[in-house]
N, CA, C and O atoms as a MOPAC input file, in Angstrom:
PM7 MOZYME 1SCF
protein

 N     -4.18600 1   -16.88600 1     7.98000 1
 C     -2.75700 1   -16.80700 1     7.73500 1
 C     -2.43000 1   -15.46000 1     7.09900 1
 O     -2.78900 1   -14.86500 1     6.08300 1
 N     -1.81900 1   -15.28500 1     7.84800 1
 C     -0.80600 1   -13.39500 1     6.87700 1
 C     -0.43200 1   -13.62500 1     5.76700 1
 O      0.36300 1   -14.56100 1     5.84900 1
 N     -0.54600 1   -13.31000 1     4.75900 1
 C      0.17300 1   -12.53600 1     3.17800 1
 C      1.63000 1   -12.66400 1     3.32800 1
 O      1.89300 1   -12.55500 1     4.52600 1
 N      2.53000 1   -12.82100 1     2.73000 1
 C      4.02500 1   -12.48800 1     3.22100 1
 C      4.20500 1   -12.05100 1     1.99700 1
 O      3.58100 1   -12.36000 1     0.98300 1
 N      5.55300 1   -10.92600 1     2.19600 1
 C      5.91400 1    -9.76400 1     1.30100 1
 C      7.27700 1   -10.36800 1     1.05800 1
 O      7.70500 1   -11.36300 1     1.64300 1
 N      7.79200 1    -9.80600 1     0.31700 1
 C      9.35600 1    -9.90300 1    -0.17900 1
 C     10.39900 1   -10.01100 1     1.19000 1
 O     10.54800 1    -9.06200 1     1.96100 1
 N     11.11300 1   -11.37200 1     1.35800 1
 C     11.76500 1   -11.28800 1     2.02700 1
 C     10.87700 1   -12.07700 1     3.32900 1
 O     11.63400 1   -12.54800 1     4.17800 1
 N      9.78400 1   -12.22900 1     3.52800 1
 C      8.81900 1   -12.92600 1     4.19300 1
 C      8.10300 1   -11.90800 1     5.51100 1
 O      7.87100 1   -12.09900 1     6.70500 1
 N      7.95300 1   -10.98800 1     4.74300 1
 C      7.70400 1    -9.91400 1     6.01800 1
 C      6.10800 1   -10.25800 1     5.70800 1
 O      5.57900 1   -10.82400 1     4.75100 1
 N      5.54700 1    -9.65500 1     6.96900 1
 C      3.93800 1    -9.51800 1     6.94900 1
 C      3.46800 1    -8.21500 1     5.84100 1
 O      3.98100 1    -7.10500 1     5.69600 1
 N      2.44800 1    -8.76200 1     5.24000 1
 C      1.56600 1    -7.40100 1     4.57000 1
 C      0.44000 1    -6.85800 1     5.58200 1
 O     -0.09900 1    -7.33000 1     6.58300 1
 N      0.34000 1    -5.77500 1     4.94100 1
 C     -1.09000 1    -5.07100 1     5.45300 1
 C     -1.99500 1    -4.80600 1     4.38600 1
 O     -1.43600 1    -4.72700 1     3.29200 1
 N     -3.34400 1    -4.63100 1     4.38300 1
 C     -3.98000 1    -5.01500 1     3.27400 1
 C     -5.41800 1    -3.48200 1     3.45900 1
 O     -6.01700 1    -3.02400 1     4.43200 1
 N     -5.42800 1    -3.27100 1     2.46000 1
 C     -6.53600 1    -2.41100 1     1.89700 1
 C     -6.96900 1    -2.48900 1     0.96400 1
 O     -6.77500 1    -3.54400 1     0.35900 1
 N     -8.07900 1    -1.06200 1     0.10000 1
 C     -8.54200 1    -0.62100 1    -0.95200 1
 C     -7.95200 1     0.25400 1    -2.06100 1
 O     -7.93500 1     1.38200 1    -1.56800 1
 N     -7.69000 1     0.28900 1    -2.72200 1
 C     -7.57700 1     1.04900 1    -3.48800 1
 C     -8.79400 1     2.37600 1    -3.50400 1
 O     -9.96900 1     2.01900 1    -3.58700 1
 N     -8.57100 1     3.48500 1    -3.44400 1
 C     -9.33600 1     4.82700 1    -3.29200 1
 C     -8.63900 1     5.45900 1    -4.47500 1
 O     -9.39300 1     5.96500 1    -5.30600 1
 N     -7.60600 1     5.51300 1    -4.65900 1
 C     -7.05500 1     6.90900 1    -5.95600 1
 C     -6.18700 1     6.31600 1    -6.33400 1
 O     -5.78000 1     5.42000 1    -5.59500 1
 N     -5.37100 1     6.57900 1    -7.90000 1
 C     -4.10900 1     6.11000 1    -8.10200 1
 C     -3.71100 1     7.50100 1    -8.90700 1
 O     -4.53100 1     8.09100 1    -9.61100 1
 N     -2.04000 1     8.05200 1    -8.67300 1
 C     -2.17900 1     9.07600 1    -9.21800 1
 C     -0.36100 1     8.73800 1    -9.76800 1
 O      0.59100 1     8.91900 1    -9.00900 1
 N     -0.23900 1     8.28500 1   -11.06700 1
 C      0.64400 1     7.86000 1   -11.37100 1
 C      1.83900 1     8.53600 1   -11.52100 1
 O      2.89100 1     7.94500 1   -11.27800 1
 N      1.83400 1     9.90300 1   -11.95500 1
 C      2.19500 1    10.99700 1   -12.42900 1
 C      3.14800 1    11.58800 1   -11.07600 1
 O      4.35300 1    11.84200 1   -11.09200 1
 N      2.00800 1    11.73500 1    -9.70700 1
 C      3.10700 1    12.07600 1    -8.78500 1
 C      3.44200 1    10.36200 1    -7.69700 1
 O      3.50400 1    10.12900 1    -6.49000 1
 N      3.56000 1     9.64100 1    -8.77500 1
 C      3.95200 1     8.20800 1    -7.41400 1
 C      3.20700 1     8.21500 1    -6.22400 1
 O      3.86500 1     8.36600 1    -5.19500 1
 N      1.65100 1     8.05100 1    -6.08900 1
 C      1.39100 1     8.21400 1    -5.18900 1
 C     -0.30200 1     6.94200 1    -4.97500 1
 O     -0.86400 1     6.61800 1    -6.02100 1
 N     -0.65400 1     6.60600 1    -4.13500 1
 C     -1.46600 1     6.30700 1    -3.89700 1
 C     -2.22300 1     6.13300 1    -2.97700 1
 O     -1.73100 1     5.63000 1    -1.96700 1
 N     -3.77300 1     6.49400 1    -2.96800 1
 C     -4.49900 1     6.53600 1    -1.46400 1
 C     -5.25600 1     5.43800 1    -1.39400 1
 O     -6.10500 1     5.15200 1    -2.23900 1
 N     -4.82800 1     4.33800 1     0.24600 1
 C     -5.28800 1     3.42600 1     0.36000 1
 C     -6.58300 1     4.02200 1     1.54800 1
 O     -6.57700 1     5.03600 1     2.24600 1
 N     -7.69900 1     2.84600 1     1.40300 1
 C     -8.02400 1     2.71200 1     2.83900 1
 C     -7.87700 1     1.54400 1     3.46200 1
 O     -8.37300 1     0.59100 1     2.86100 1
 N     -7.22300 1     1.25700 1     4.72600 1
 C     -6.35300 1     0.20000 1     5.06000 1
 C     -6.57400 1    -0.02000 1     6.56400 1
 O     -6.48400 1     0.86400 1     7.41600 1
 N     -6.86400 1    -1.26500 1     6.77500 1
 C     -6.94300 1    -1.52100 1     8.09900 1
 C     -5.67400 1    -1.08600 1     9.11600 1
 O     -4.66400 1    -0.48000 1     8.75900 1
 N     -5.95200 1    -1.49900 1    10.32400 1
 C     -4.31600 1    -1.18200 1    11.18000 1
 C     -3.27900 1    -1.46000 1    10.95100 1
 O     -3.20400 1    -2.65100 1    10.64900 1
 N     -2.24200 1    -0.88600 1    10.92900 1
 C     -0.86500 1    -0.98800 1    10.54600 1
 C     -0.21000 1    -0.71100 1    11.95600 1
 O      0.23300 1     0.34300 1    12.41200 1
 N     -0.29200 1    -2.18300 1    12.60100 1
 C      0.00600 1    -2.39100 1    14.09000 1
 C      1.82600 1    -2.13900 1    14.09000 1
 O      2.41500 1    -1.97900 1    15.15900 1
 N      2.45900 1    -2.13400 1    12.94300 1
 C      3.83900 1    -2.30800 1    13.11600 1
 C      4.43400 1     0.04400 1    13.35900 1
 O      5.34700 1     0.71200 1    13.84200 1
 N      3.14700 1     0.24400 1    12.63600 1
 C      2.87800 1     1.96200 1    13.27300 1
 C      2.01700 1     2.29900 1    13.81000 1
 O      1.43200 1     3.38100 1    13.75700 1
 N      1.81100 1     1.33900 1    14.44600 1
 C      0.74100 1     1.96400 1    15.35300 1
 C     -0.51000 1     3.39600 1    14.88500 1
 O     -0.89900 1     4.36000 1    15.54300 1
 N     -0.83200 1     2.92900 1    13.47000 1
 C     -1.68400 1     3.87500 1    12.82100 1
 C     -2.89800 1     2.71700 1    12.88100 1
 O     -2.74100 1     1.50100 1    12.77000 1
 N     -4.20000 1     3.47200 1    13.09600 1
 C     -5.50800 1     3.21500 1    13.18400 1
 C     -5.52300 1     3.23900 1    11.46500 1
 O     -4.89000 1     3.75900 1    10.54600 1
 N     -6.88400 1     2.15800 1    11.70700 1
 C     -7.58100 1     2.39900 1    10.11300 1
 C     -7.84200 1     3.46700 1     9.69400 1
 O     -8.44400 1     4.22500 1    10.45400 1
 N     -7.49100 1     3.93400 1     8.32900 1
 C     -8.06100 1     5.43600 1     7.65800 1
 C     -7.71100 1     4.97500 1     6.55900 1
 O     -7.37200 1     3.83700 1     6.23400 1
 N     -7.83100 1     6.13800 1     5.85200 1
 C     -7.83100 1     6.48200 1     4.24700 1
 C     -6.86300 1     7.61300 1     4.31700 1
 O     -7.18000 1     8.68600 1     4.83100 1
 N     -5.66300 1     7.38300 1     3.79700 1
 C     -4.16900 1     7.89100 1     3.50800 1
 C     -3.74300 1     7.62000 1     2.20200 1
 O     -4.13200 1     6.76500 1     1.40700 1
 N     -2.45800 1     8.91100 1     2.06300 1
 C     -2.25500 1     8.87200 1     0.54200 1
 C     -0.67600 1     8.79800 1     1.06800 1
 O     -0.15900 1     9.61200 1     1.83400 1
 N      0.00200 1     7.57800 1     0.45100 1
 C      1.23200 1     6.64100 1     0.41900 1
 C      1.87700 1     7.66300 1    -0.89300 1
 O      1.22300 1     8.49600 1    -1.52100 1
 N      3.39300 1     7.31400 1    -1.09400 1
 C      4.11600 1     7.81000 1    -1.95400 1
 C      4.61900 1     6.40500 1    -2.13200 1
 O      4.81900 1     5.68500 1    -1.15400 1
 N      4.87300 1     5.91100 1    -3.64800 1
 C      5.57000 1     4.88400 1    -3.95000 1
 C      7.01000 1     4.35300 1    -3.95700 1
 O      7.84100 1     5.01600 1    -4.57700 1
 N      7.20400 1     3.78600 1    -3.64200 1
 C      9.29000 1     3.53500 1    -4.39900 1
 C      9.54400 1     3.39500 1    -5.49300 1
 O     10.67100 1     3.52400 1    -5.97000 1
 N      8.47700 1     3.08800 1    -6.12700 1
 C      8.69600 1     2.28100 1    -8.04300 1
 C      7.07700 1     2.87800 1    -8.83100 1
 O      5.99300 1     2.32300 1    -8.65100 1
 N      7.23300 1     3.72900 1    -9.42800 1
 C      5.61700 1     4.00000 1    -9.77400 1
 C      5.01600 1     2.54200 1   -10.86200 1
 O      3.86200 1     2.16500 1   -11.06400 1
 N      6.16400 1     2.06600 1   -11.32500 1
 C      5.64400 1     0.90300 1   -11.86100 1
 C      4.52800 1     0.02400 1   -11.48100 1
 O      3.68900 1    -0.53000 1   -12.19100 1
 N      4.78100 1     0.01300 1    -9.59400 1
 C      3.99700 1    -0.64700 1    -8.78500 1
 C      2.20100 1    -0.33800 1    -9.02000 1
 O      1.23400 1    -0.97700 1    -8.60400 1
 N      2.26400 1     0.64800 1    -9.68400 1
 C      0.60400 1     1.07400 1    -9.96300 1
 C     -0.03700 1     0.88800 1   -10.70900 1
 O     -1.23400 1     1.17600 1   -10.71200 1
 N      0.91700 1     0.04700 1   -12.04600 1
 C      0.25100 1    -0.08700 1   -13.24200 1
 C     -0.78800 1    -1.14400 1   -12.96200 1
 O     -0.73800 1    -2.17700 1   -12.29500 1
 N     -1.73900 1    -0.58000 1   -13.66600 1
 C     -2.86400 1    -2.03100 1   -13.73600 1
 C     -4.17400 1    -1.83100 1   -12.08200 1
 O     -5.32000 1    -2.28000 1   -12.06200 1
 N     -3.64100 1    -1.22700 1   -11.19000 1
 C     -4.68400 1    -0.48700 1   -10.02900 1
 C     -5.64100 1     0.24500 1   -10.34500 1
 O     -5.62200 1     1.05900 1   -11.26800 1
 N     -6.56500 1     0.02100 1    -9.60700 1
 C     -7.65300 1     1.08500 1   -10.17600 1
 C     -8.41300 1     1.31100 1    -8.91900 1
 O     -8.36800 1     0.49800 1    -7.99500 1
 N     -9.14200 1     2.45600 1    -8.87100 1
 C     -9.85600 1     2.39200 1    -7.58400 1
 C    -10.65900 1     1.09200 1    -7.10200 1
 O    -10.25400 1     0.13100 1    -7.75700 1
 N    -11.42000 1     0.80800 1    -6.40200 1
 C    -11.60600 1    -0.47900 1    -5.42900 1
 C    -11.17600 1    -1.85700 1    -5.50400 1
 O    -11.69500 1    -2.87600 1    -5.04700 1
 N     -9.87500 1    -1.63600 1    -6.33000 1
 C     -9.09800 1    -3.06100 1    -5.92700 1
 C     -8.80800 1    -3.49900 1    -4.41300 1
 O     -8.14000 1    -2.80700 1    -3.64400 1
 N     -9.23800 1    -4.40800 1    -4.16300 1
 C     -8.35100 1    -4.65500 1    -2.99800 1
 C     -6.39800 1    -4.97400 1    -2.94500 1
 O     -5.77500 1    -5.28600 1    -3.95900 1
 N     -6.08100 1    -4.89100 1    -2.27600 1
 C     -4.47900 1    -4.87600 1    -2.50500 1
 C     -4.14000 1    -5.17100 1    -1.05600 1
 O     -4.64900 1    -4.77400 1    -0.00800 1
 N     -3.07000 1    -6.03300 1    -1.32500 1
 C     -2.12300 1    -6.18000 1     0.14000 1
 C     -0.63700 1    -5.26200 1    -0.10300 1
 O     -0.21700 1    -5.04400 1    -1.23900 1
 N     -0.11200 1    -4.89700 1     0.82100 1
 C      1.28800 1    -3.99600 1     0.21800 1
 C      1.94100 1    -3.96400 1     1.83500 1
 O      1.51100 1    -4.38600 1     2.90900 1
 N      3.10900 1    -3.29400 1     1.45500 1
 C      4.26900 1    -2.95500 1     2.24500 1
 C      4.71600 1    -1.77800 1     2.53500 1
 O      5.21000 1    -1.04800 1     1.67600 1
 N      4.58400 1    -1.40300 1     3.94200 1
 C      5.04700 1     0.23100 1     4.29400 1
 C      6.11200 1    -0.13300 1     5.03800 1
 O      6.27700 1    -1.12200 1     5.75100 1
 N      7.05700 1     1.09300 1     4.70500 1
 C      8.08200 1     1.67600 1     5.26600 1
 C      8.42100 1     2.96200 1     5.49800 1
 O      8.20900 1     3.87800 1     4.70300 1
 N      9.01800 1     3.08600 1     6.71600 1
 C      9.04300 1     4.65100 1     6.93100 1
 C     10.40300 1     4.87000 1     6.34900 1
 O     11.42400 1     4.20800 1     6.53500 1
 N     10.20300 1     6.00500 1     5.55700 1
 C     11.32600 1     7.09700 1     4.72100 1
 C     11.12600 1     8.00000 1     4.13100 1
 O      9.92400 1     8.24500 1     4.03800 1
 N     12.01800 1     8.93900 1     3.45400 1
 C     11.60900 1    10.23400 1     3.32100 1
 C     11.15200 1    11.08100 1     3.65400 1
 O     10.85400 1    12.05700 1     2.96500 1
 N     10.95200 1    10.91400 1     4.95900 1
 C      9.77100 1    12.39300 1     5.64400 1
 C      8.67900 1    11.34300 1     6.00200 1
 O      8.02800 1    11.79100 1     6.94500 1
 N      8.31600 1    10.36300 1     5.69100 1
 C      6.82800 1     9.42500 1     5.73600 1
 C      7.06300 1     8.50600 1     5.34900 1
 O      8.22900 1     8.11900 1     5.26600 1
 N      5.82000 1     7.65700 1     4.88000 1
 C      5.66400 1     6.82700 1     4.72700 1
 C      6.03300 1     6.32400 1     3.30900 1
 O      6.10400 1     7.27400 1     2.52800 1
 N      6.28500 1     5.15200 1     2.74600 1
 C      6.64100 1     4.63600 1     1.42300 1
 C      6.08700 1     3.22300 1     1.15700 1
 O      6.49900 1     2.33800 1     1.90600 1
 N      5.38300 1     2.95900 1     0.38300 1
 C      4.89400 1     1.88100 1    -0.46300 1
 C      6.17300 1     0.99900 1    -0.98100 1
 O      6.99900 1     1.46100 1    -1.76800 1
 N      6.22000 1    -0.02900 1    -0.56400 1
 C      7.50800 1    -0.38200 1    -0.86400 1
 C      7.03600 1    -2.13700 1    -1.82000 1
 O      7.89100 1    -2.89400 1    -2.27900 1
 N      5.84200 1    -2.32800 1    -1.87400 1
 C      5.56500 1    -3.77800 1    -2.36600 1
 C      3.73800 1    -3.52800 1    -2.50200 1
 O      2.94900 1    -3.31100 1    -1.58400 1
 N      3.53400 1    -3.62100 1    -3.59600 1
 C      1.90000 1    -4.24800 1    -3.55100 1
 C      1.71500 1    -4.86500 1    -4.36900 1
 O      2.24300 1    -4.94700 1    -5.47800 1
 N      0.68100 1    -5.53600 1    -3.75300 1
 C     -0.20100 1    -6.58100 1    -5.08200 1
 C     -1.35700 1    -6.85700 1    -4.78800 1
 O     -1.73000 1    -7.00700 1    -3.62400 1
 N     -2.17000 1    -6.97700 1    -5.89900 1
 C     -3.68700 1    -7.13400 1    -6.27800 1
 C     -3.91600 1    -8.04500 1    -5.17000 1
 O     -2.94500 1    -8.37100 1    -4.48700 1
 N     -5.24700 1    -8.56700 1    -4.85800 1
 C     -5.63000 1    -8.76400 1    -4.07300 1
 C     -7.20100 1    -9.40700 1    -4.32300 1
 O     -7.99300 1    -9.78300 1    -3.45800 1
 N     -7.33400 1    -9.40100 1    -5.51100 1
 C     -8.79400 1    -9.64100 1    -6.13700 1
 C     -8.93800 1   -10.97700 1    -6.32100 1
 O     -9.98400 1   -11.55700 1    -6.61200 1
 N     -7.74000 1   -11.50900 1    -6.12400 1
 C     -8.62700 1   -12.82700 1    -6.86200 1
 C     -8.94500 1   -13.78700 1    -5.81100 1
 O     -9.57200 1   -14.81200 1    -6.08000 1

């Protein structure tokens, strides 16, 4: 069963690799993100809320929410994923 995000949308789910609070940003490595047609990699997301980072640390797992804006991509929802 899929994760559902705010509003009941599907998540996509990765690792935590970097958290860099300072510029709102974070690099996942993340399976396919079939809704962009992006292959699995290791990418660095810009946040909507840097709040969203508190408490991340590198190899958390995390499920979250992309949206395209600003020039790219945007983190728009995550959450831990560990337990």
């Amino acid at each position: 069963m899929e994760a559902m995000g705010p509003g009941g949308e599907g998540l996509d789910s990765g690792r935590v690799a970097k958290v860099d609070v300072d510029a709102g940003k974070i690099m996942i490595e993340h399976r396919p993100i079939w809704s962009f047609y992006m292959e699995a990699m290791t990418r660095i997301f810009k946040v909507r809320d840097t709040t969203m980072l508190t408490g991340l640390a590198p190899g958390d797992r995390i499920r979250f929410k992309v949206e395209r804006a600003e020039g790219g991509f945007v983190i728009t929802w995550i959450e831990n994923a560990n337990w």
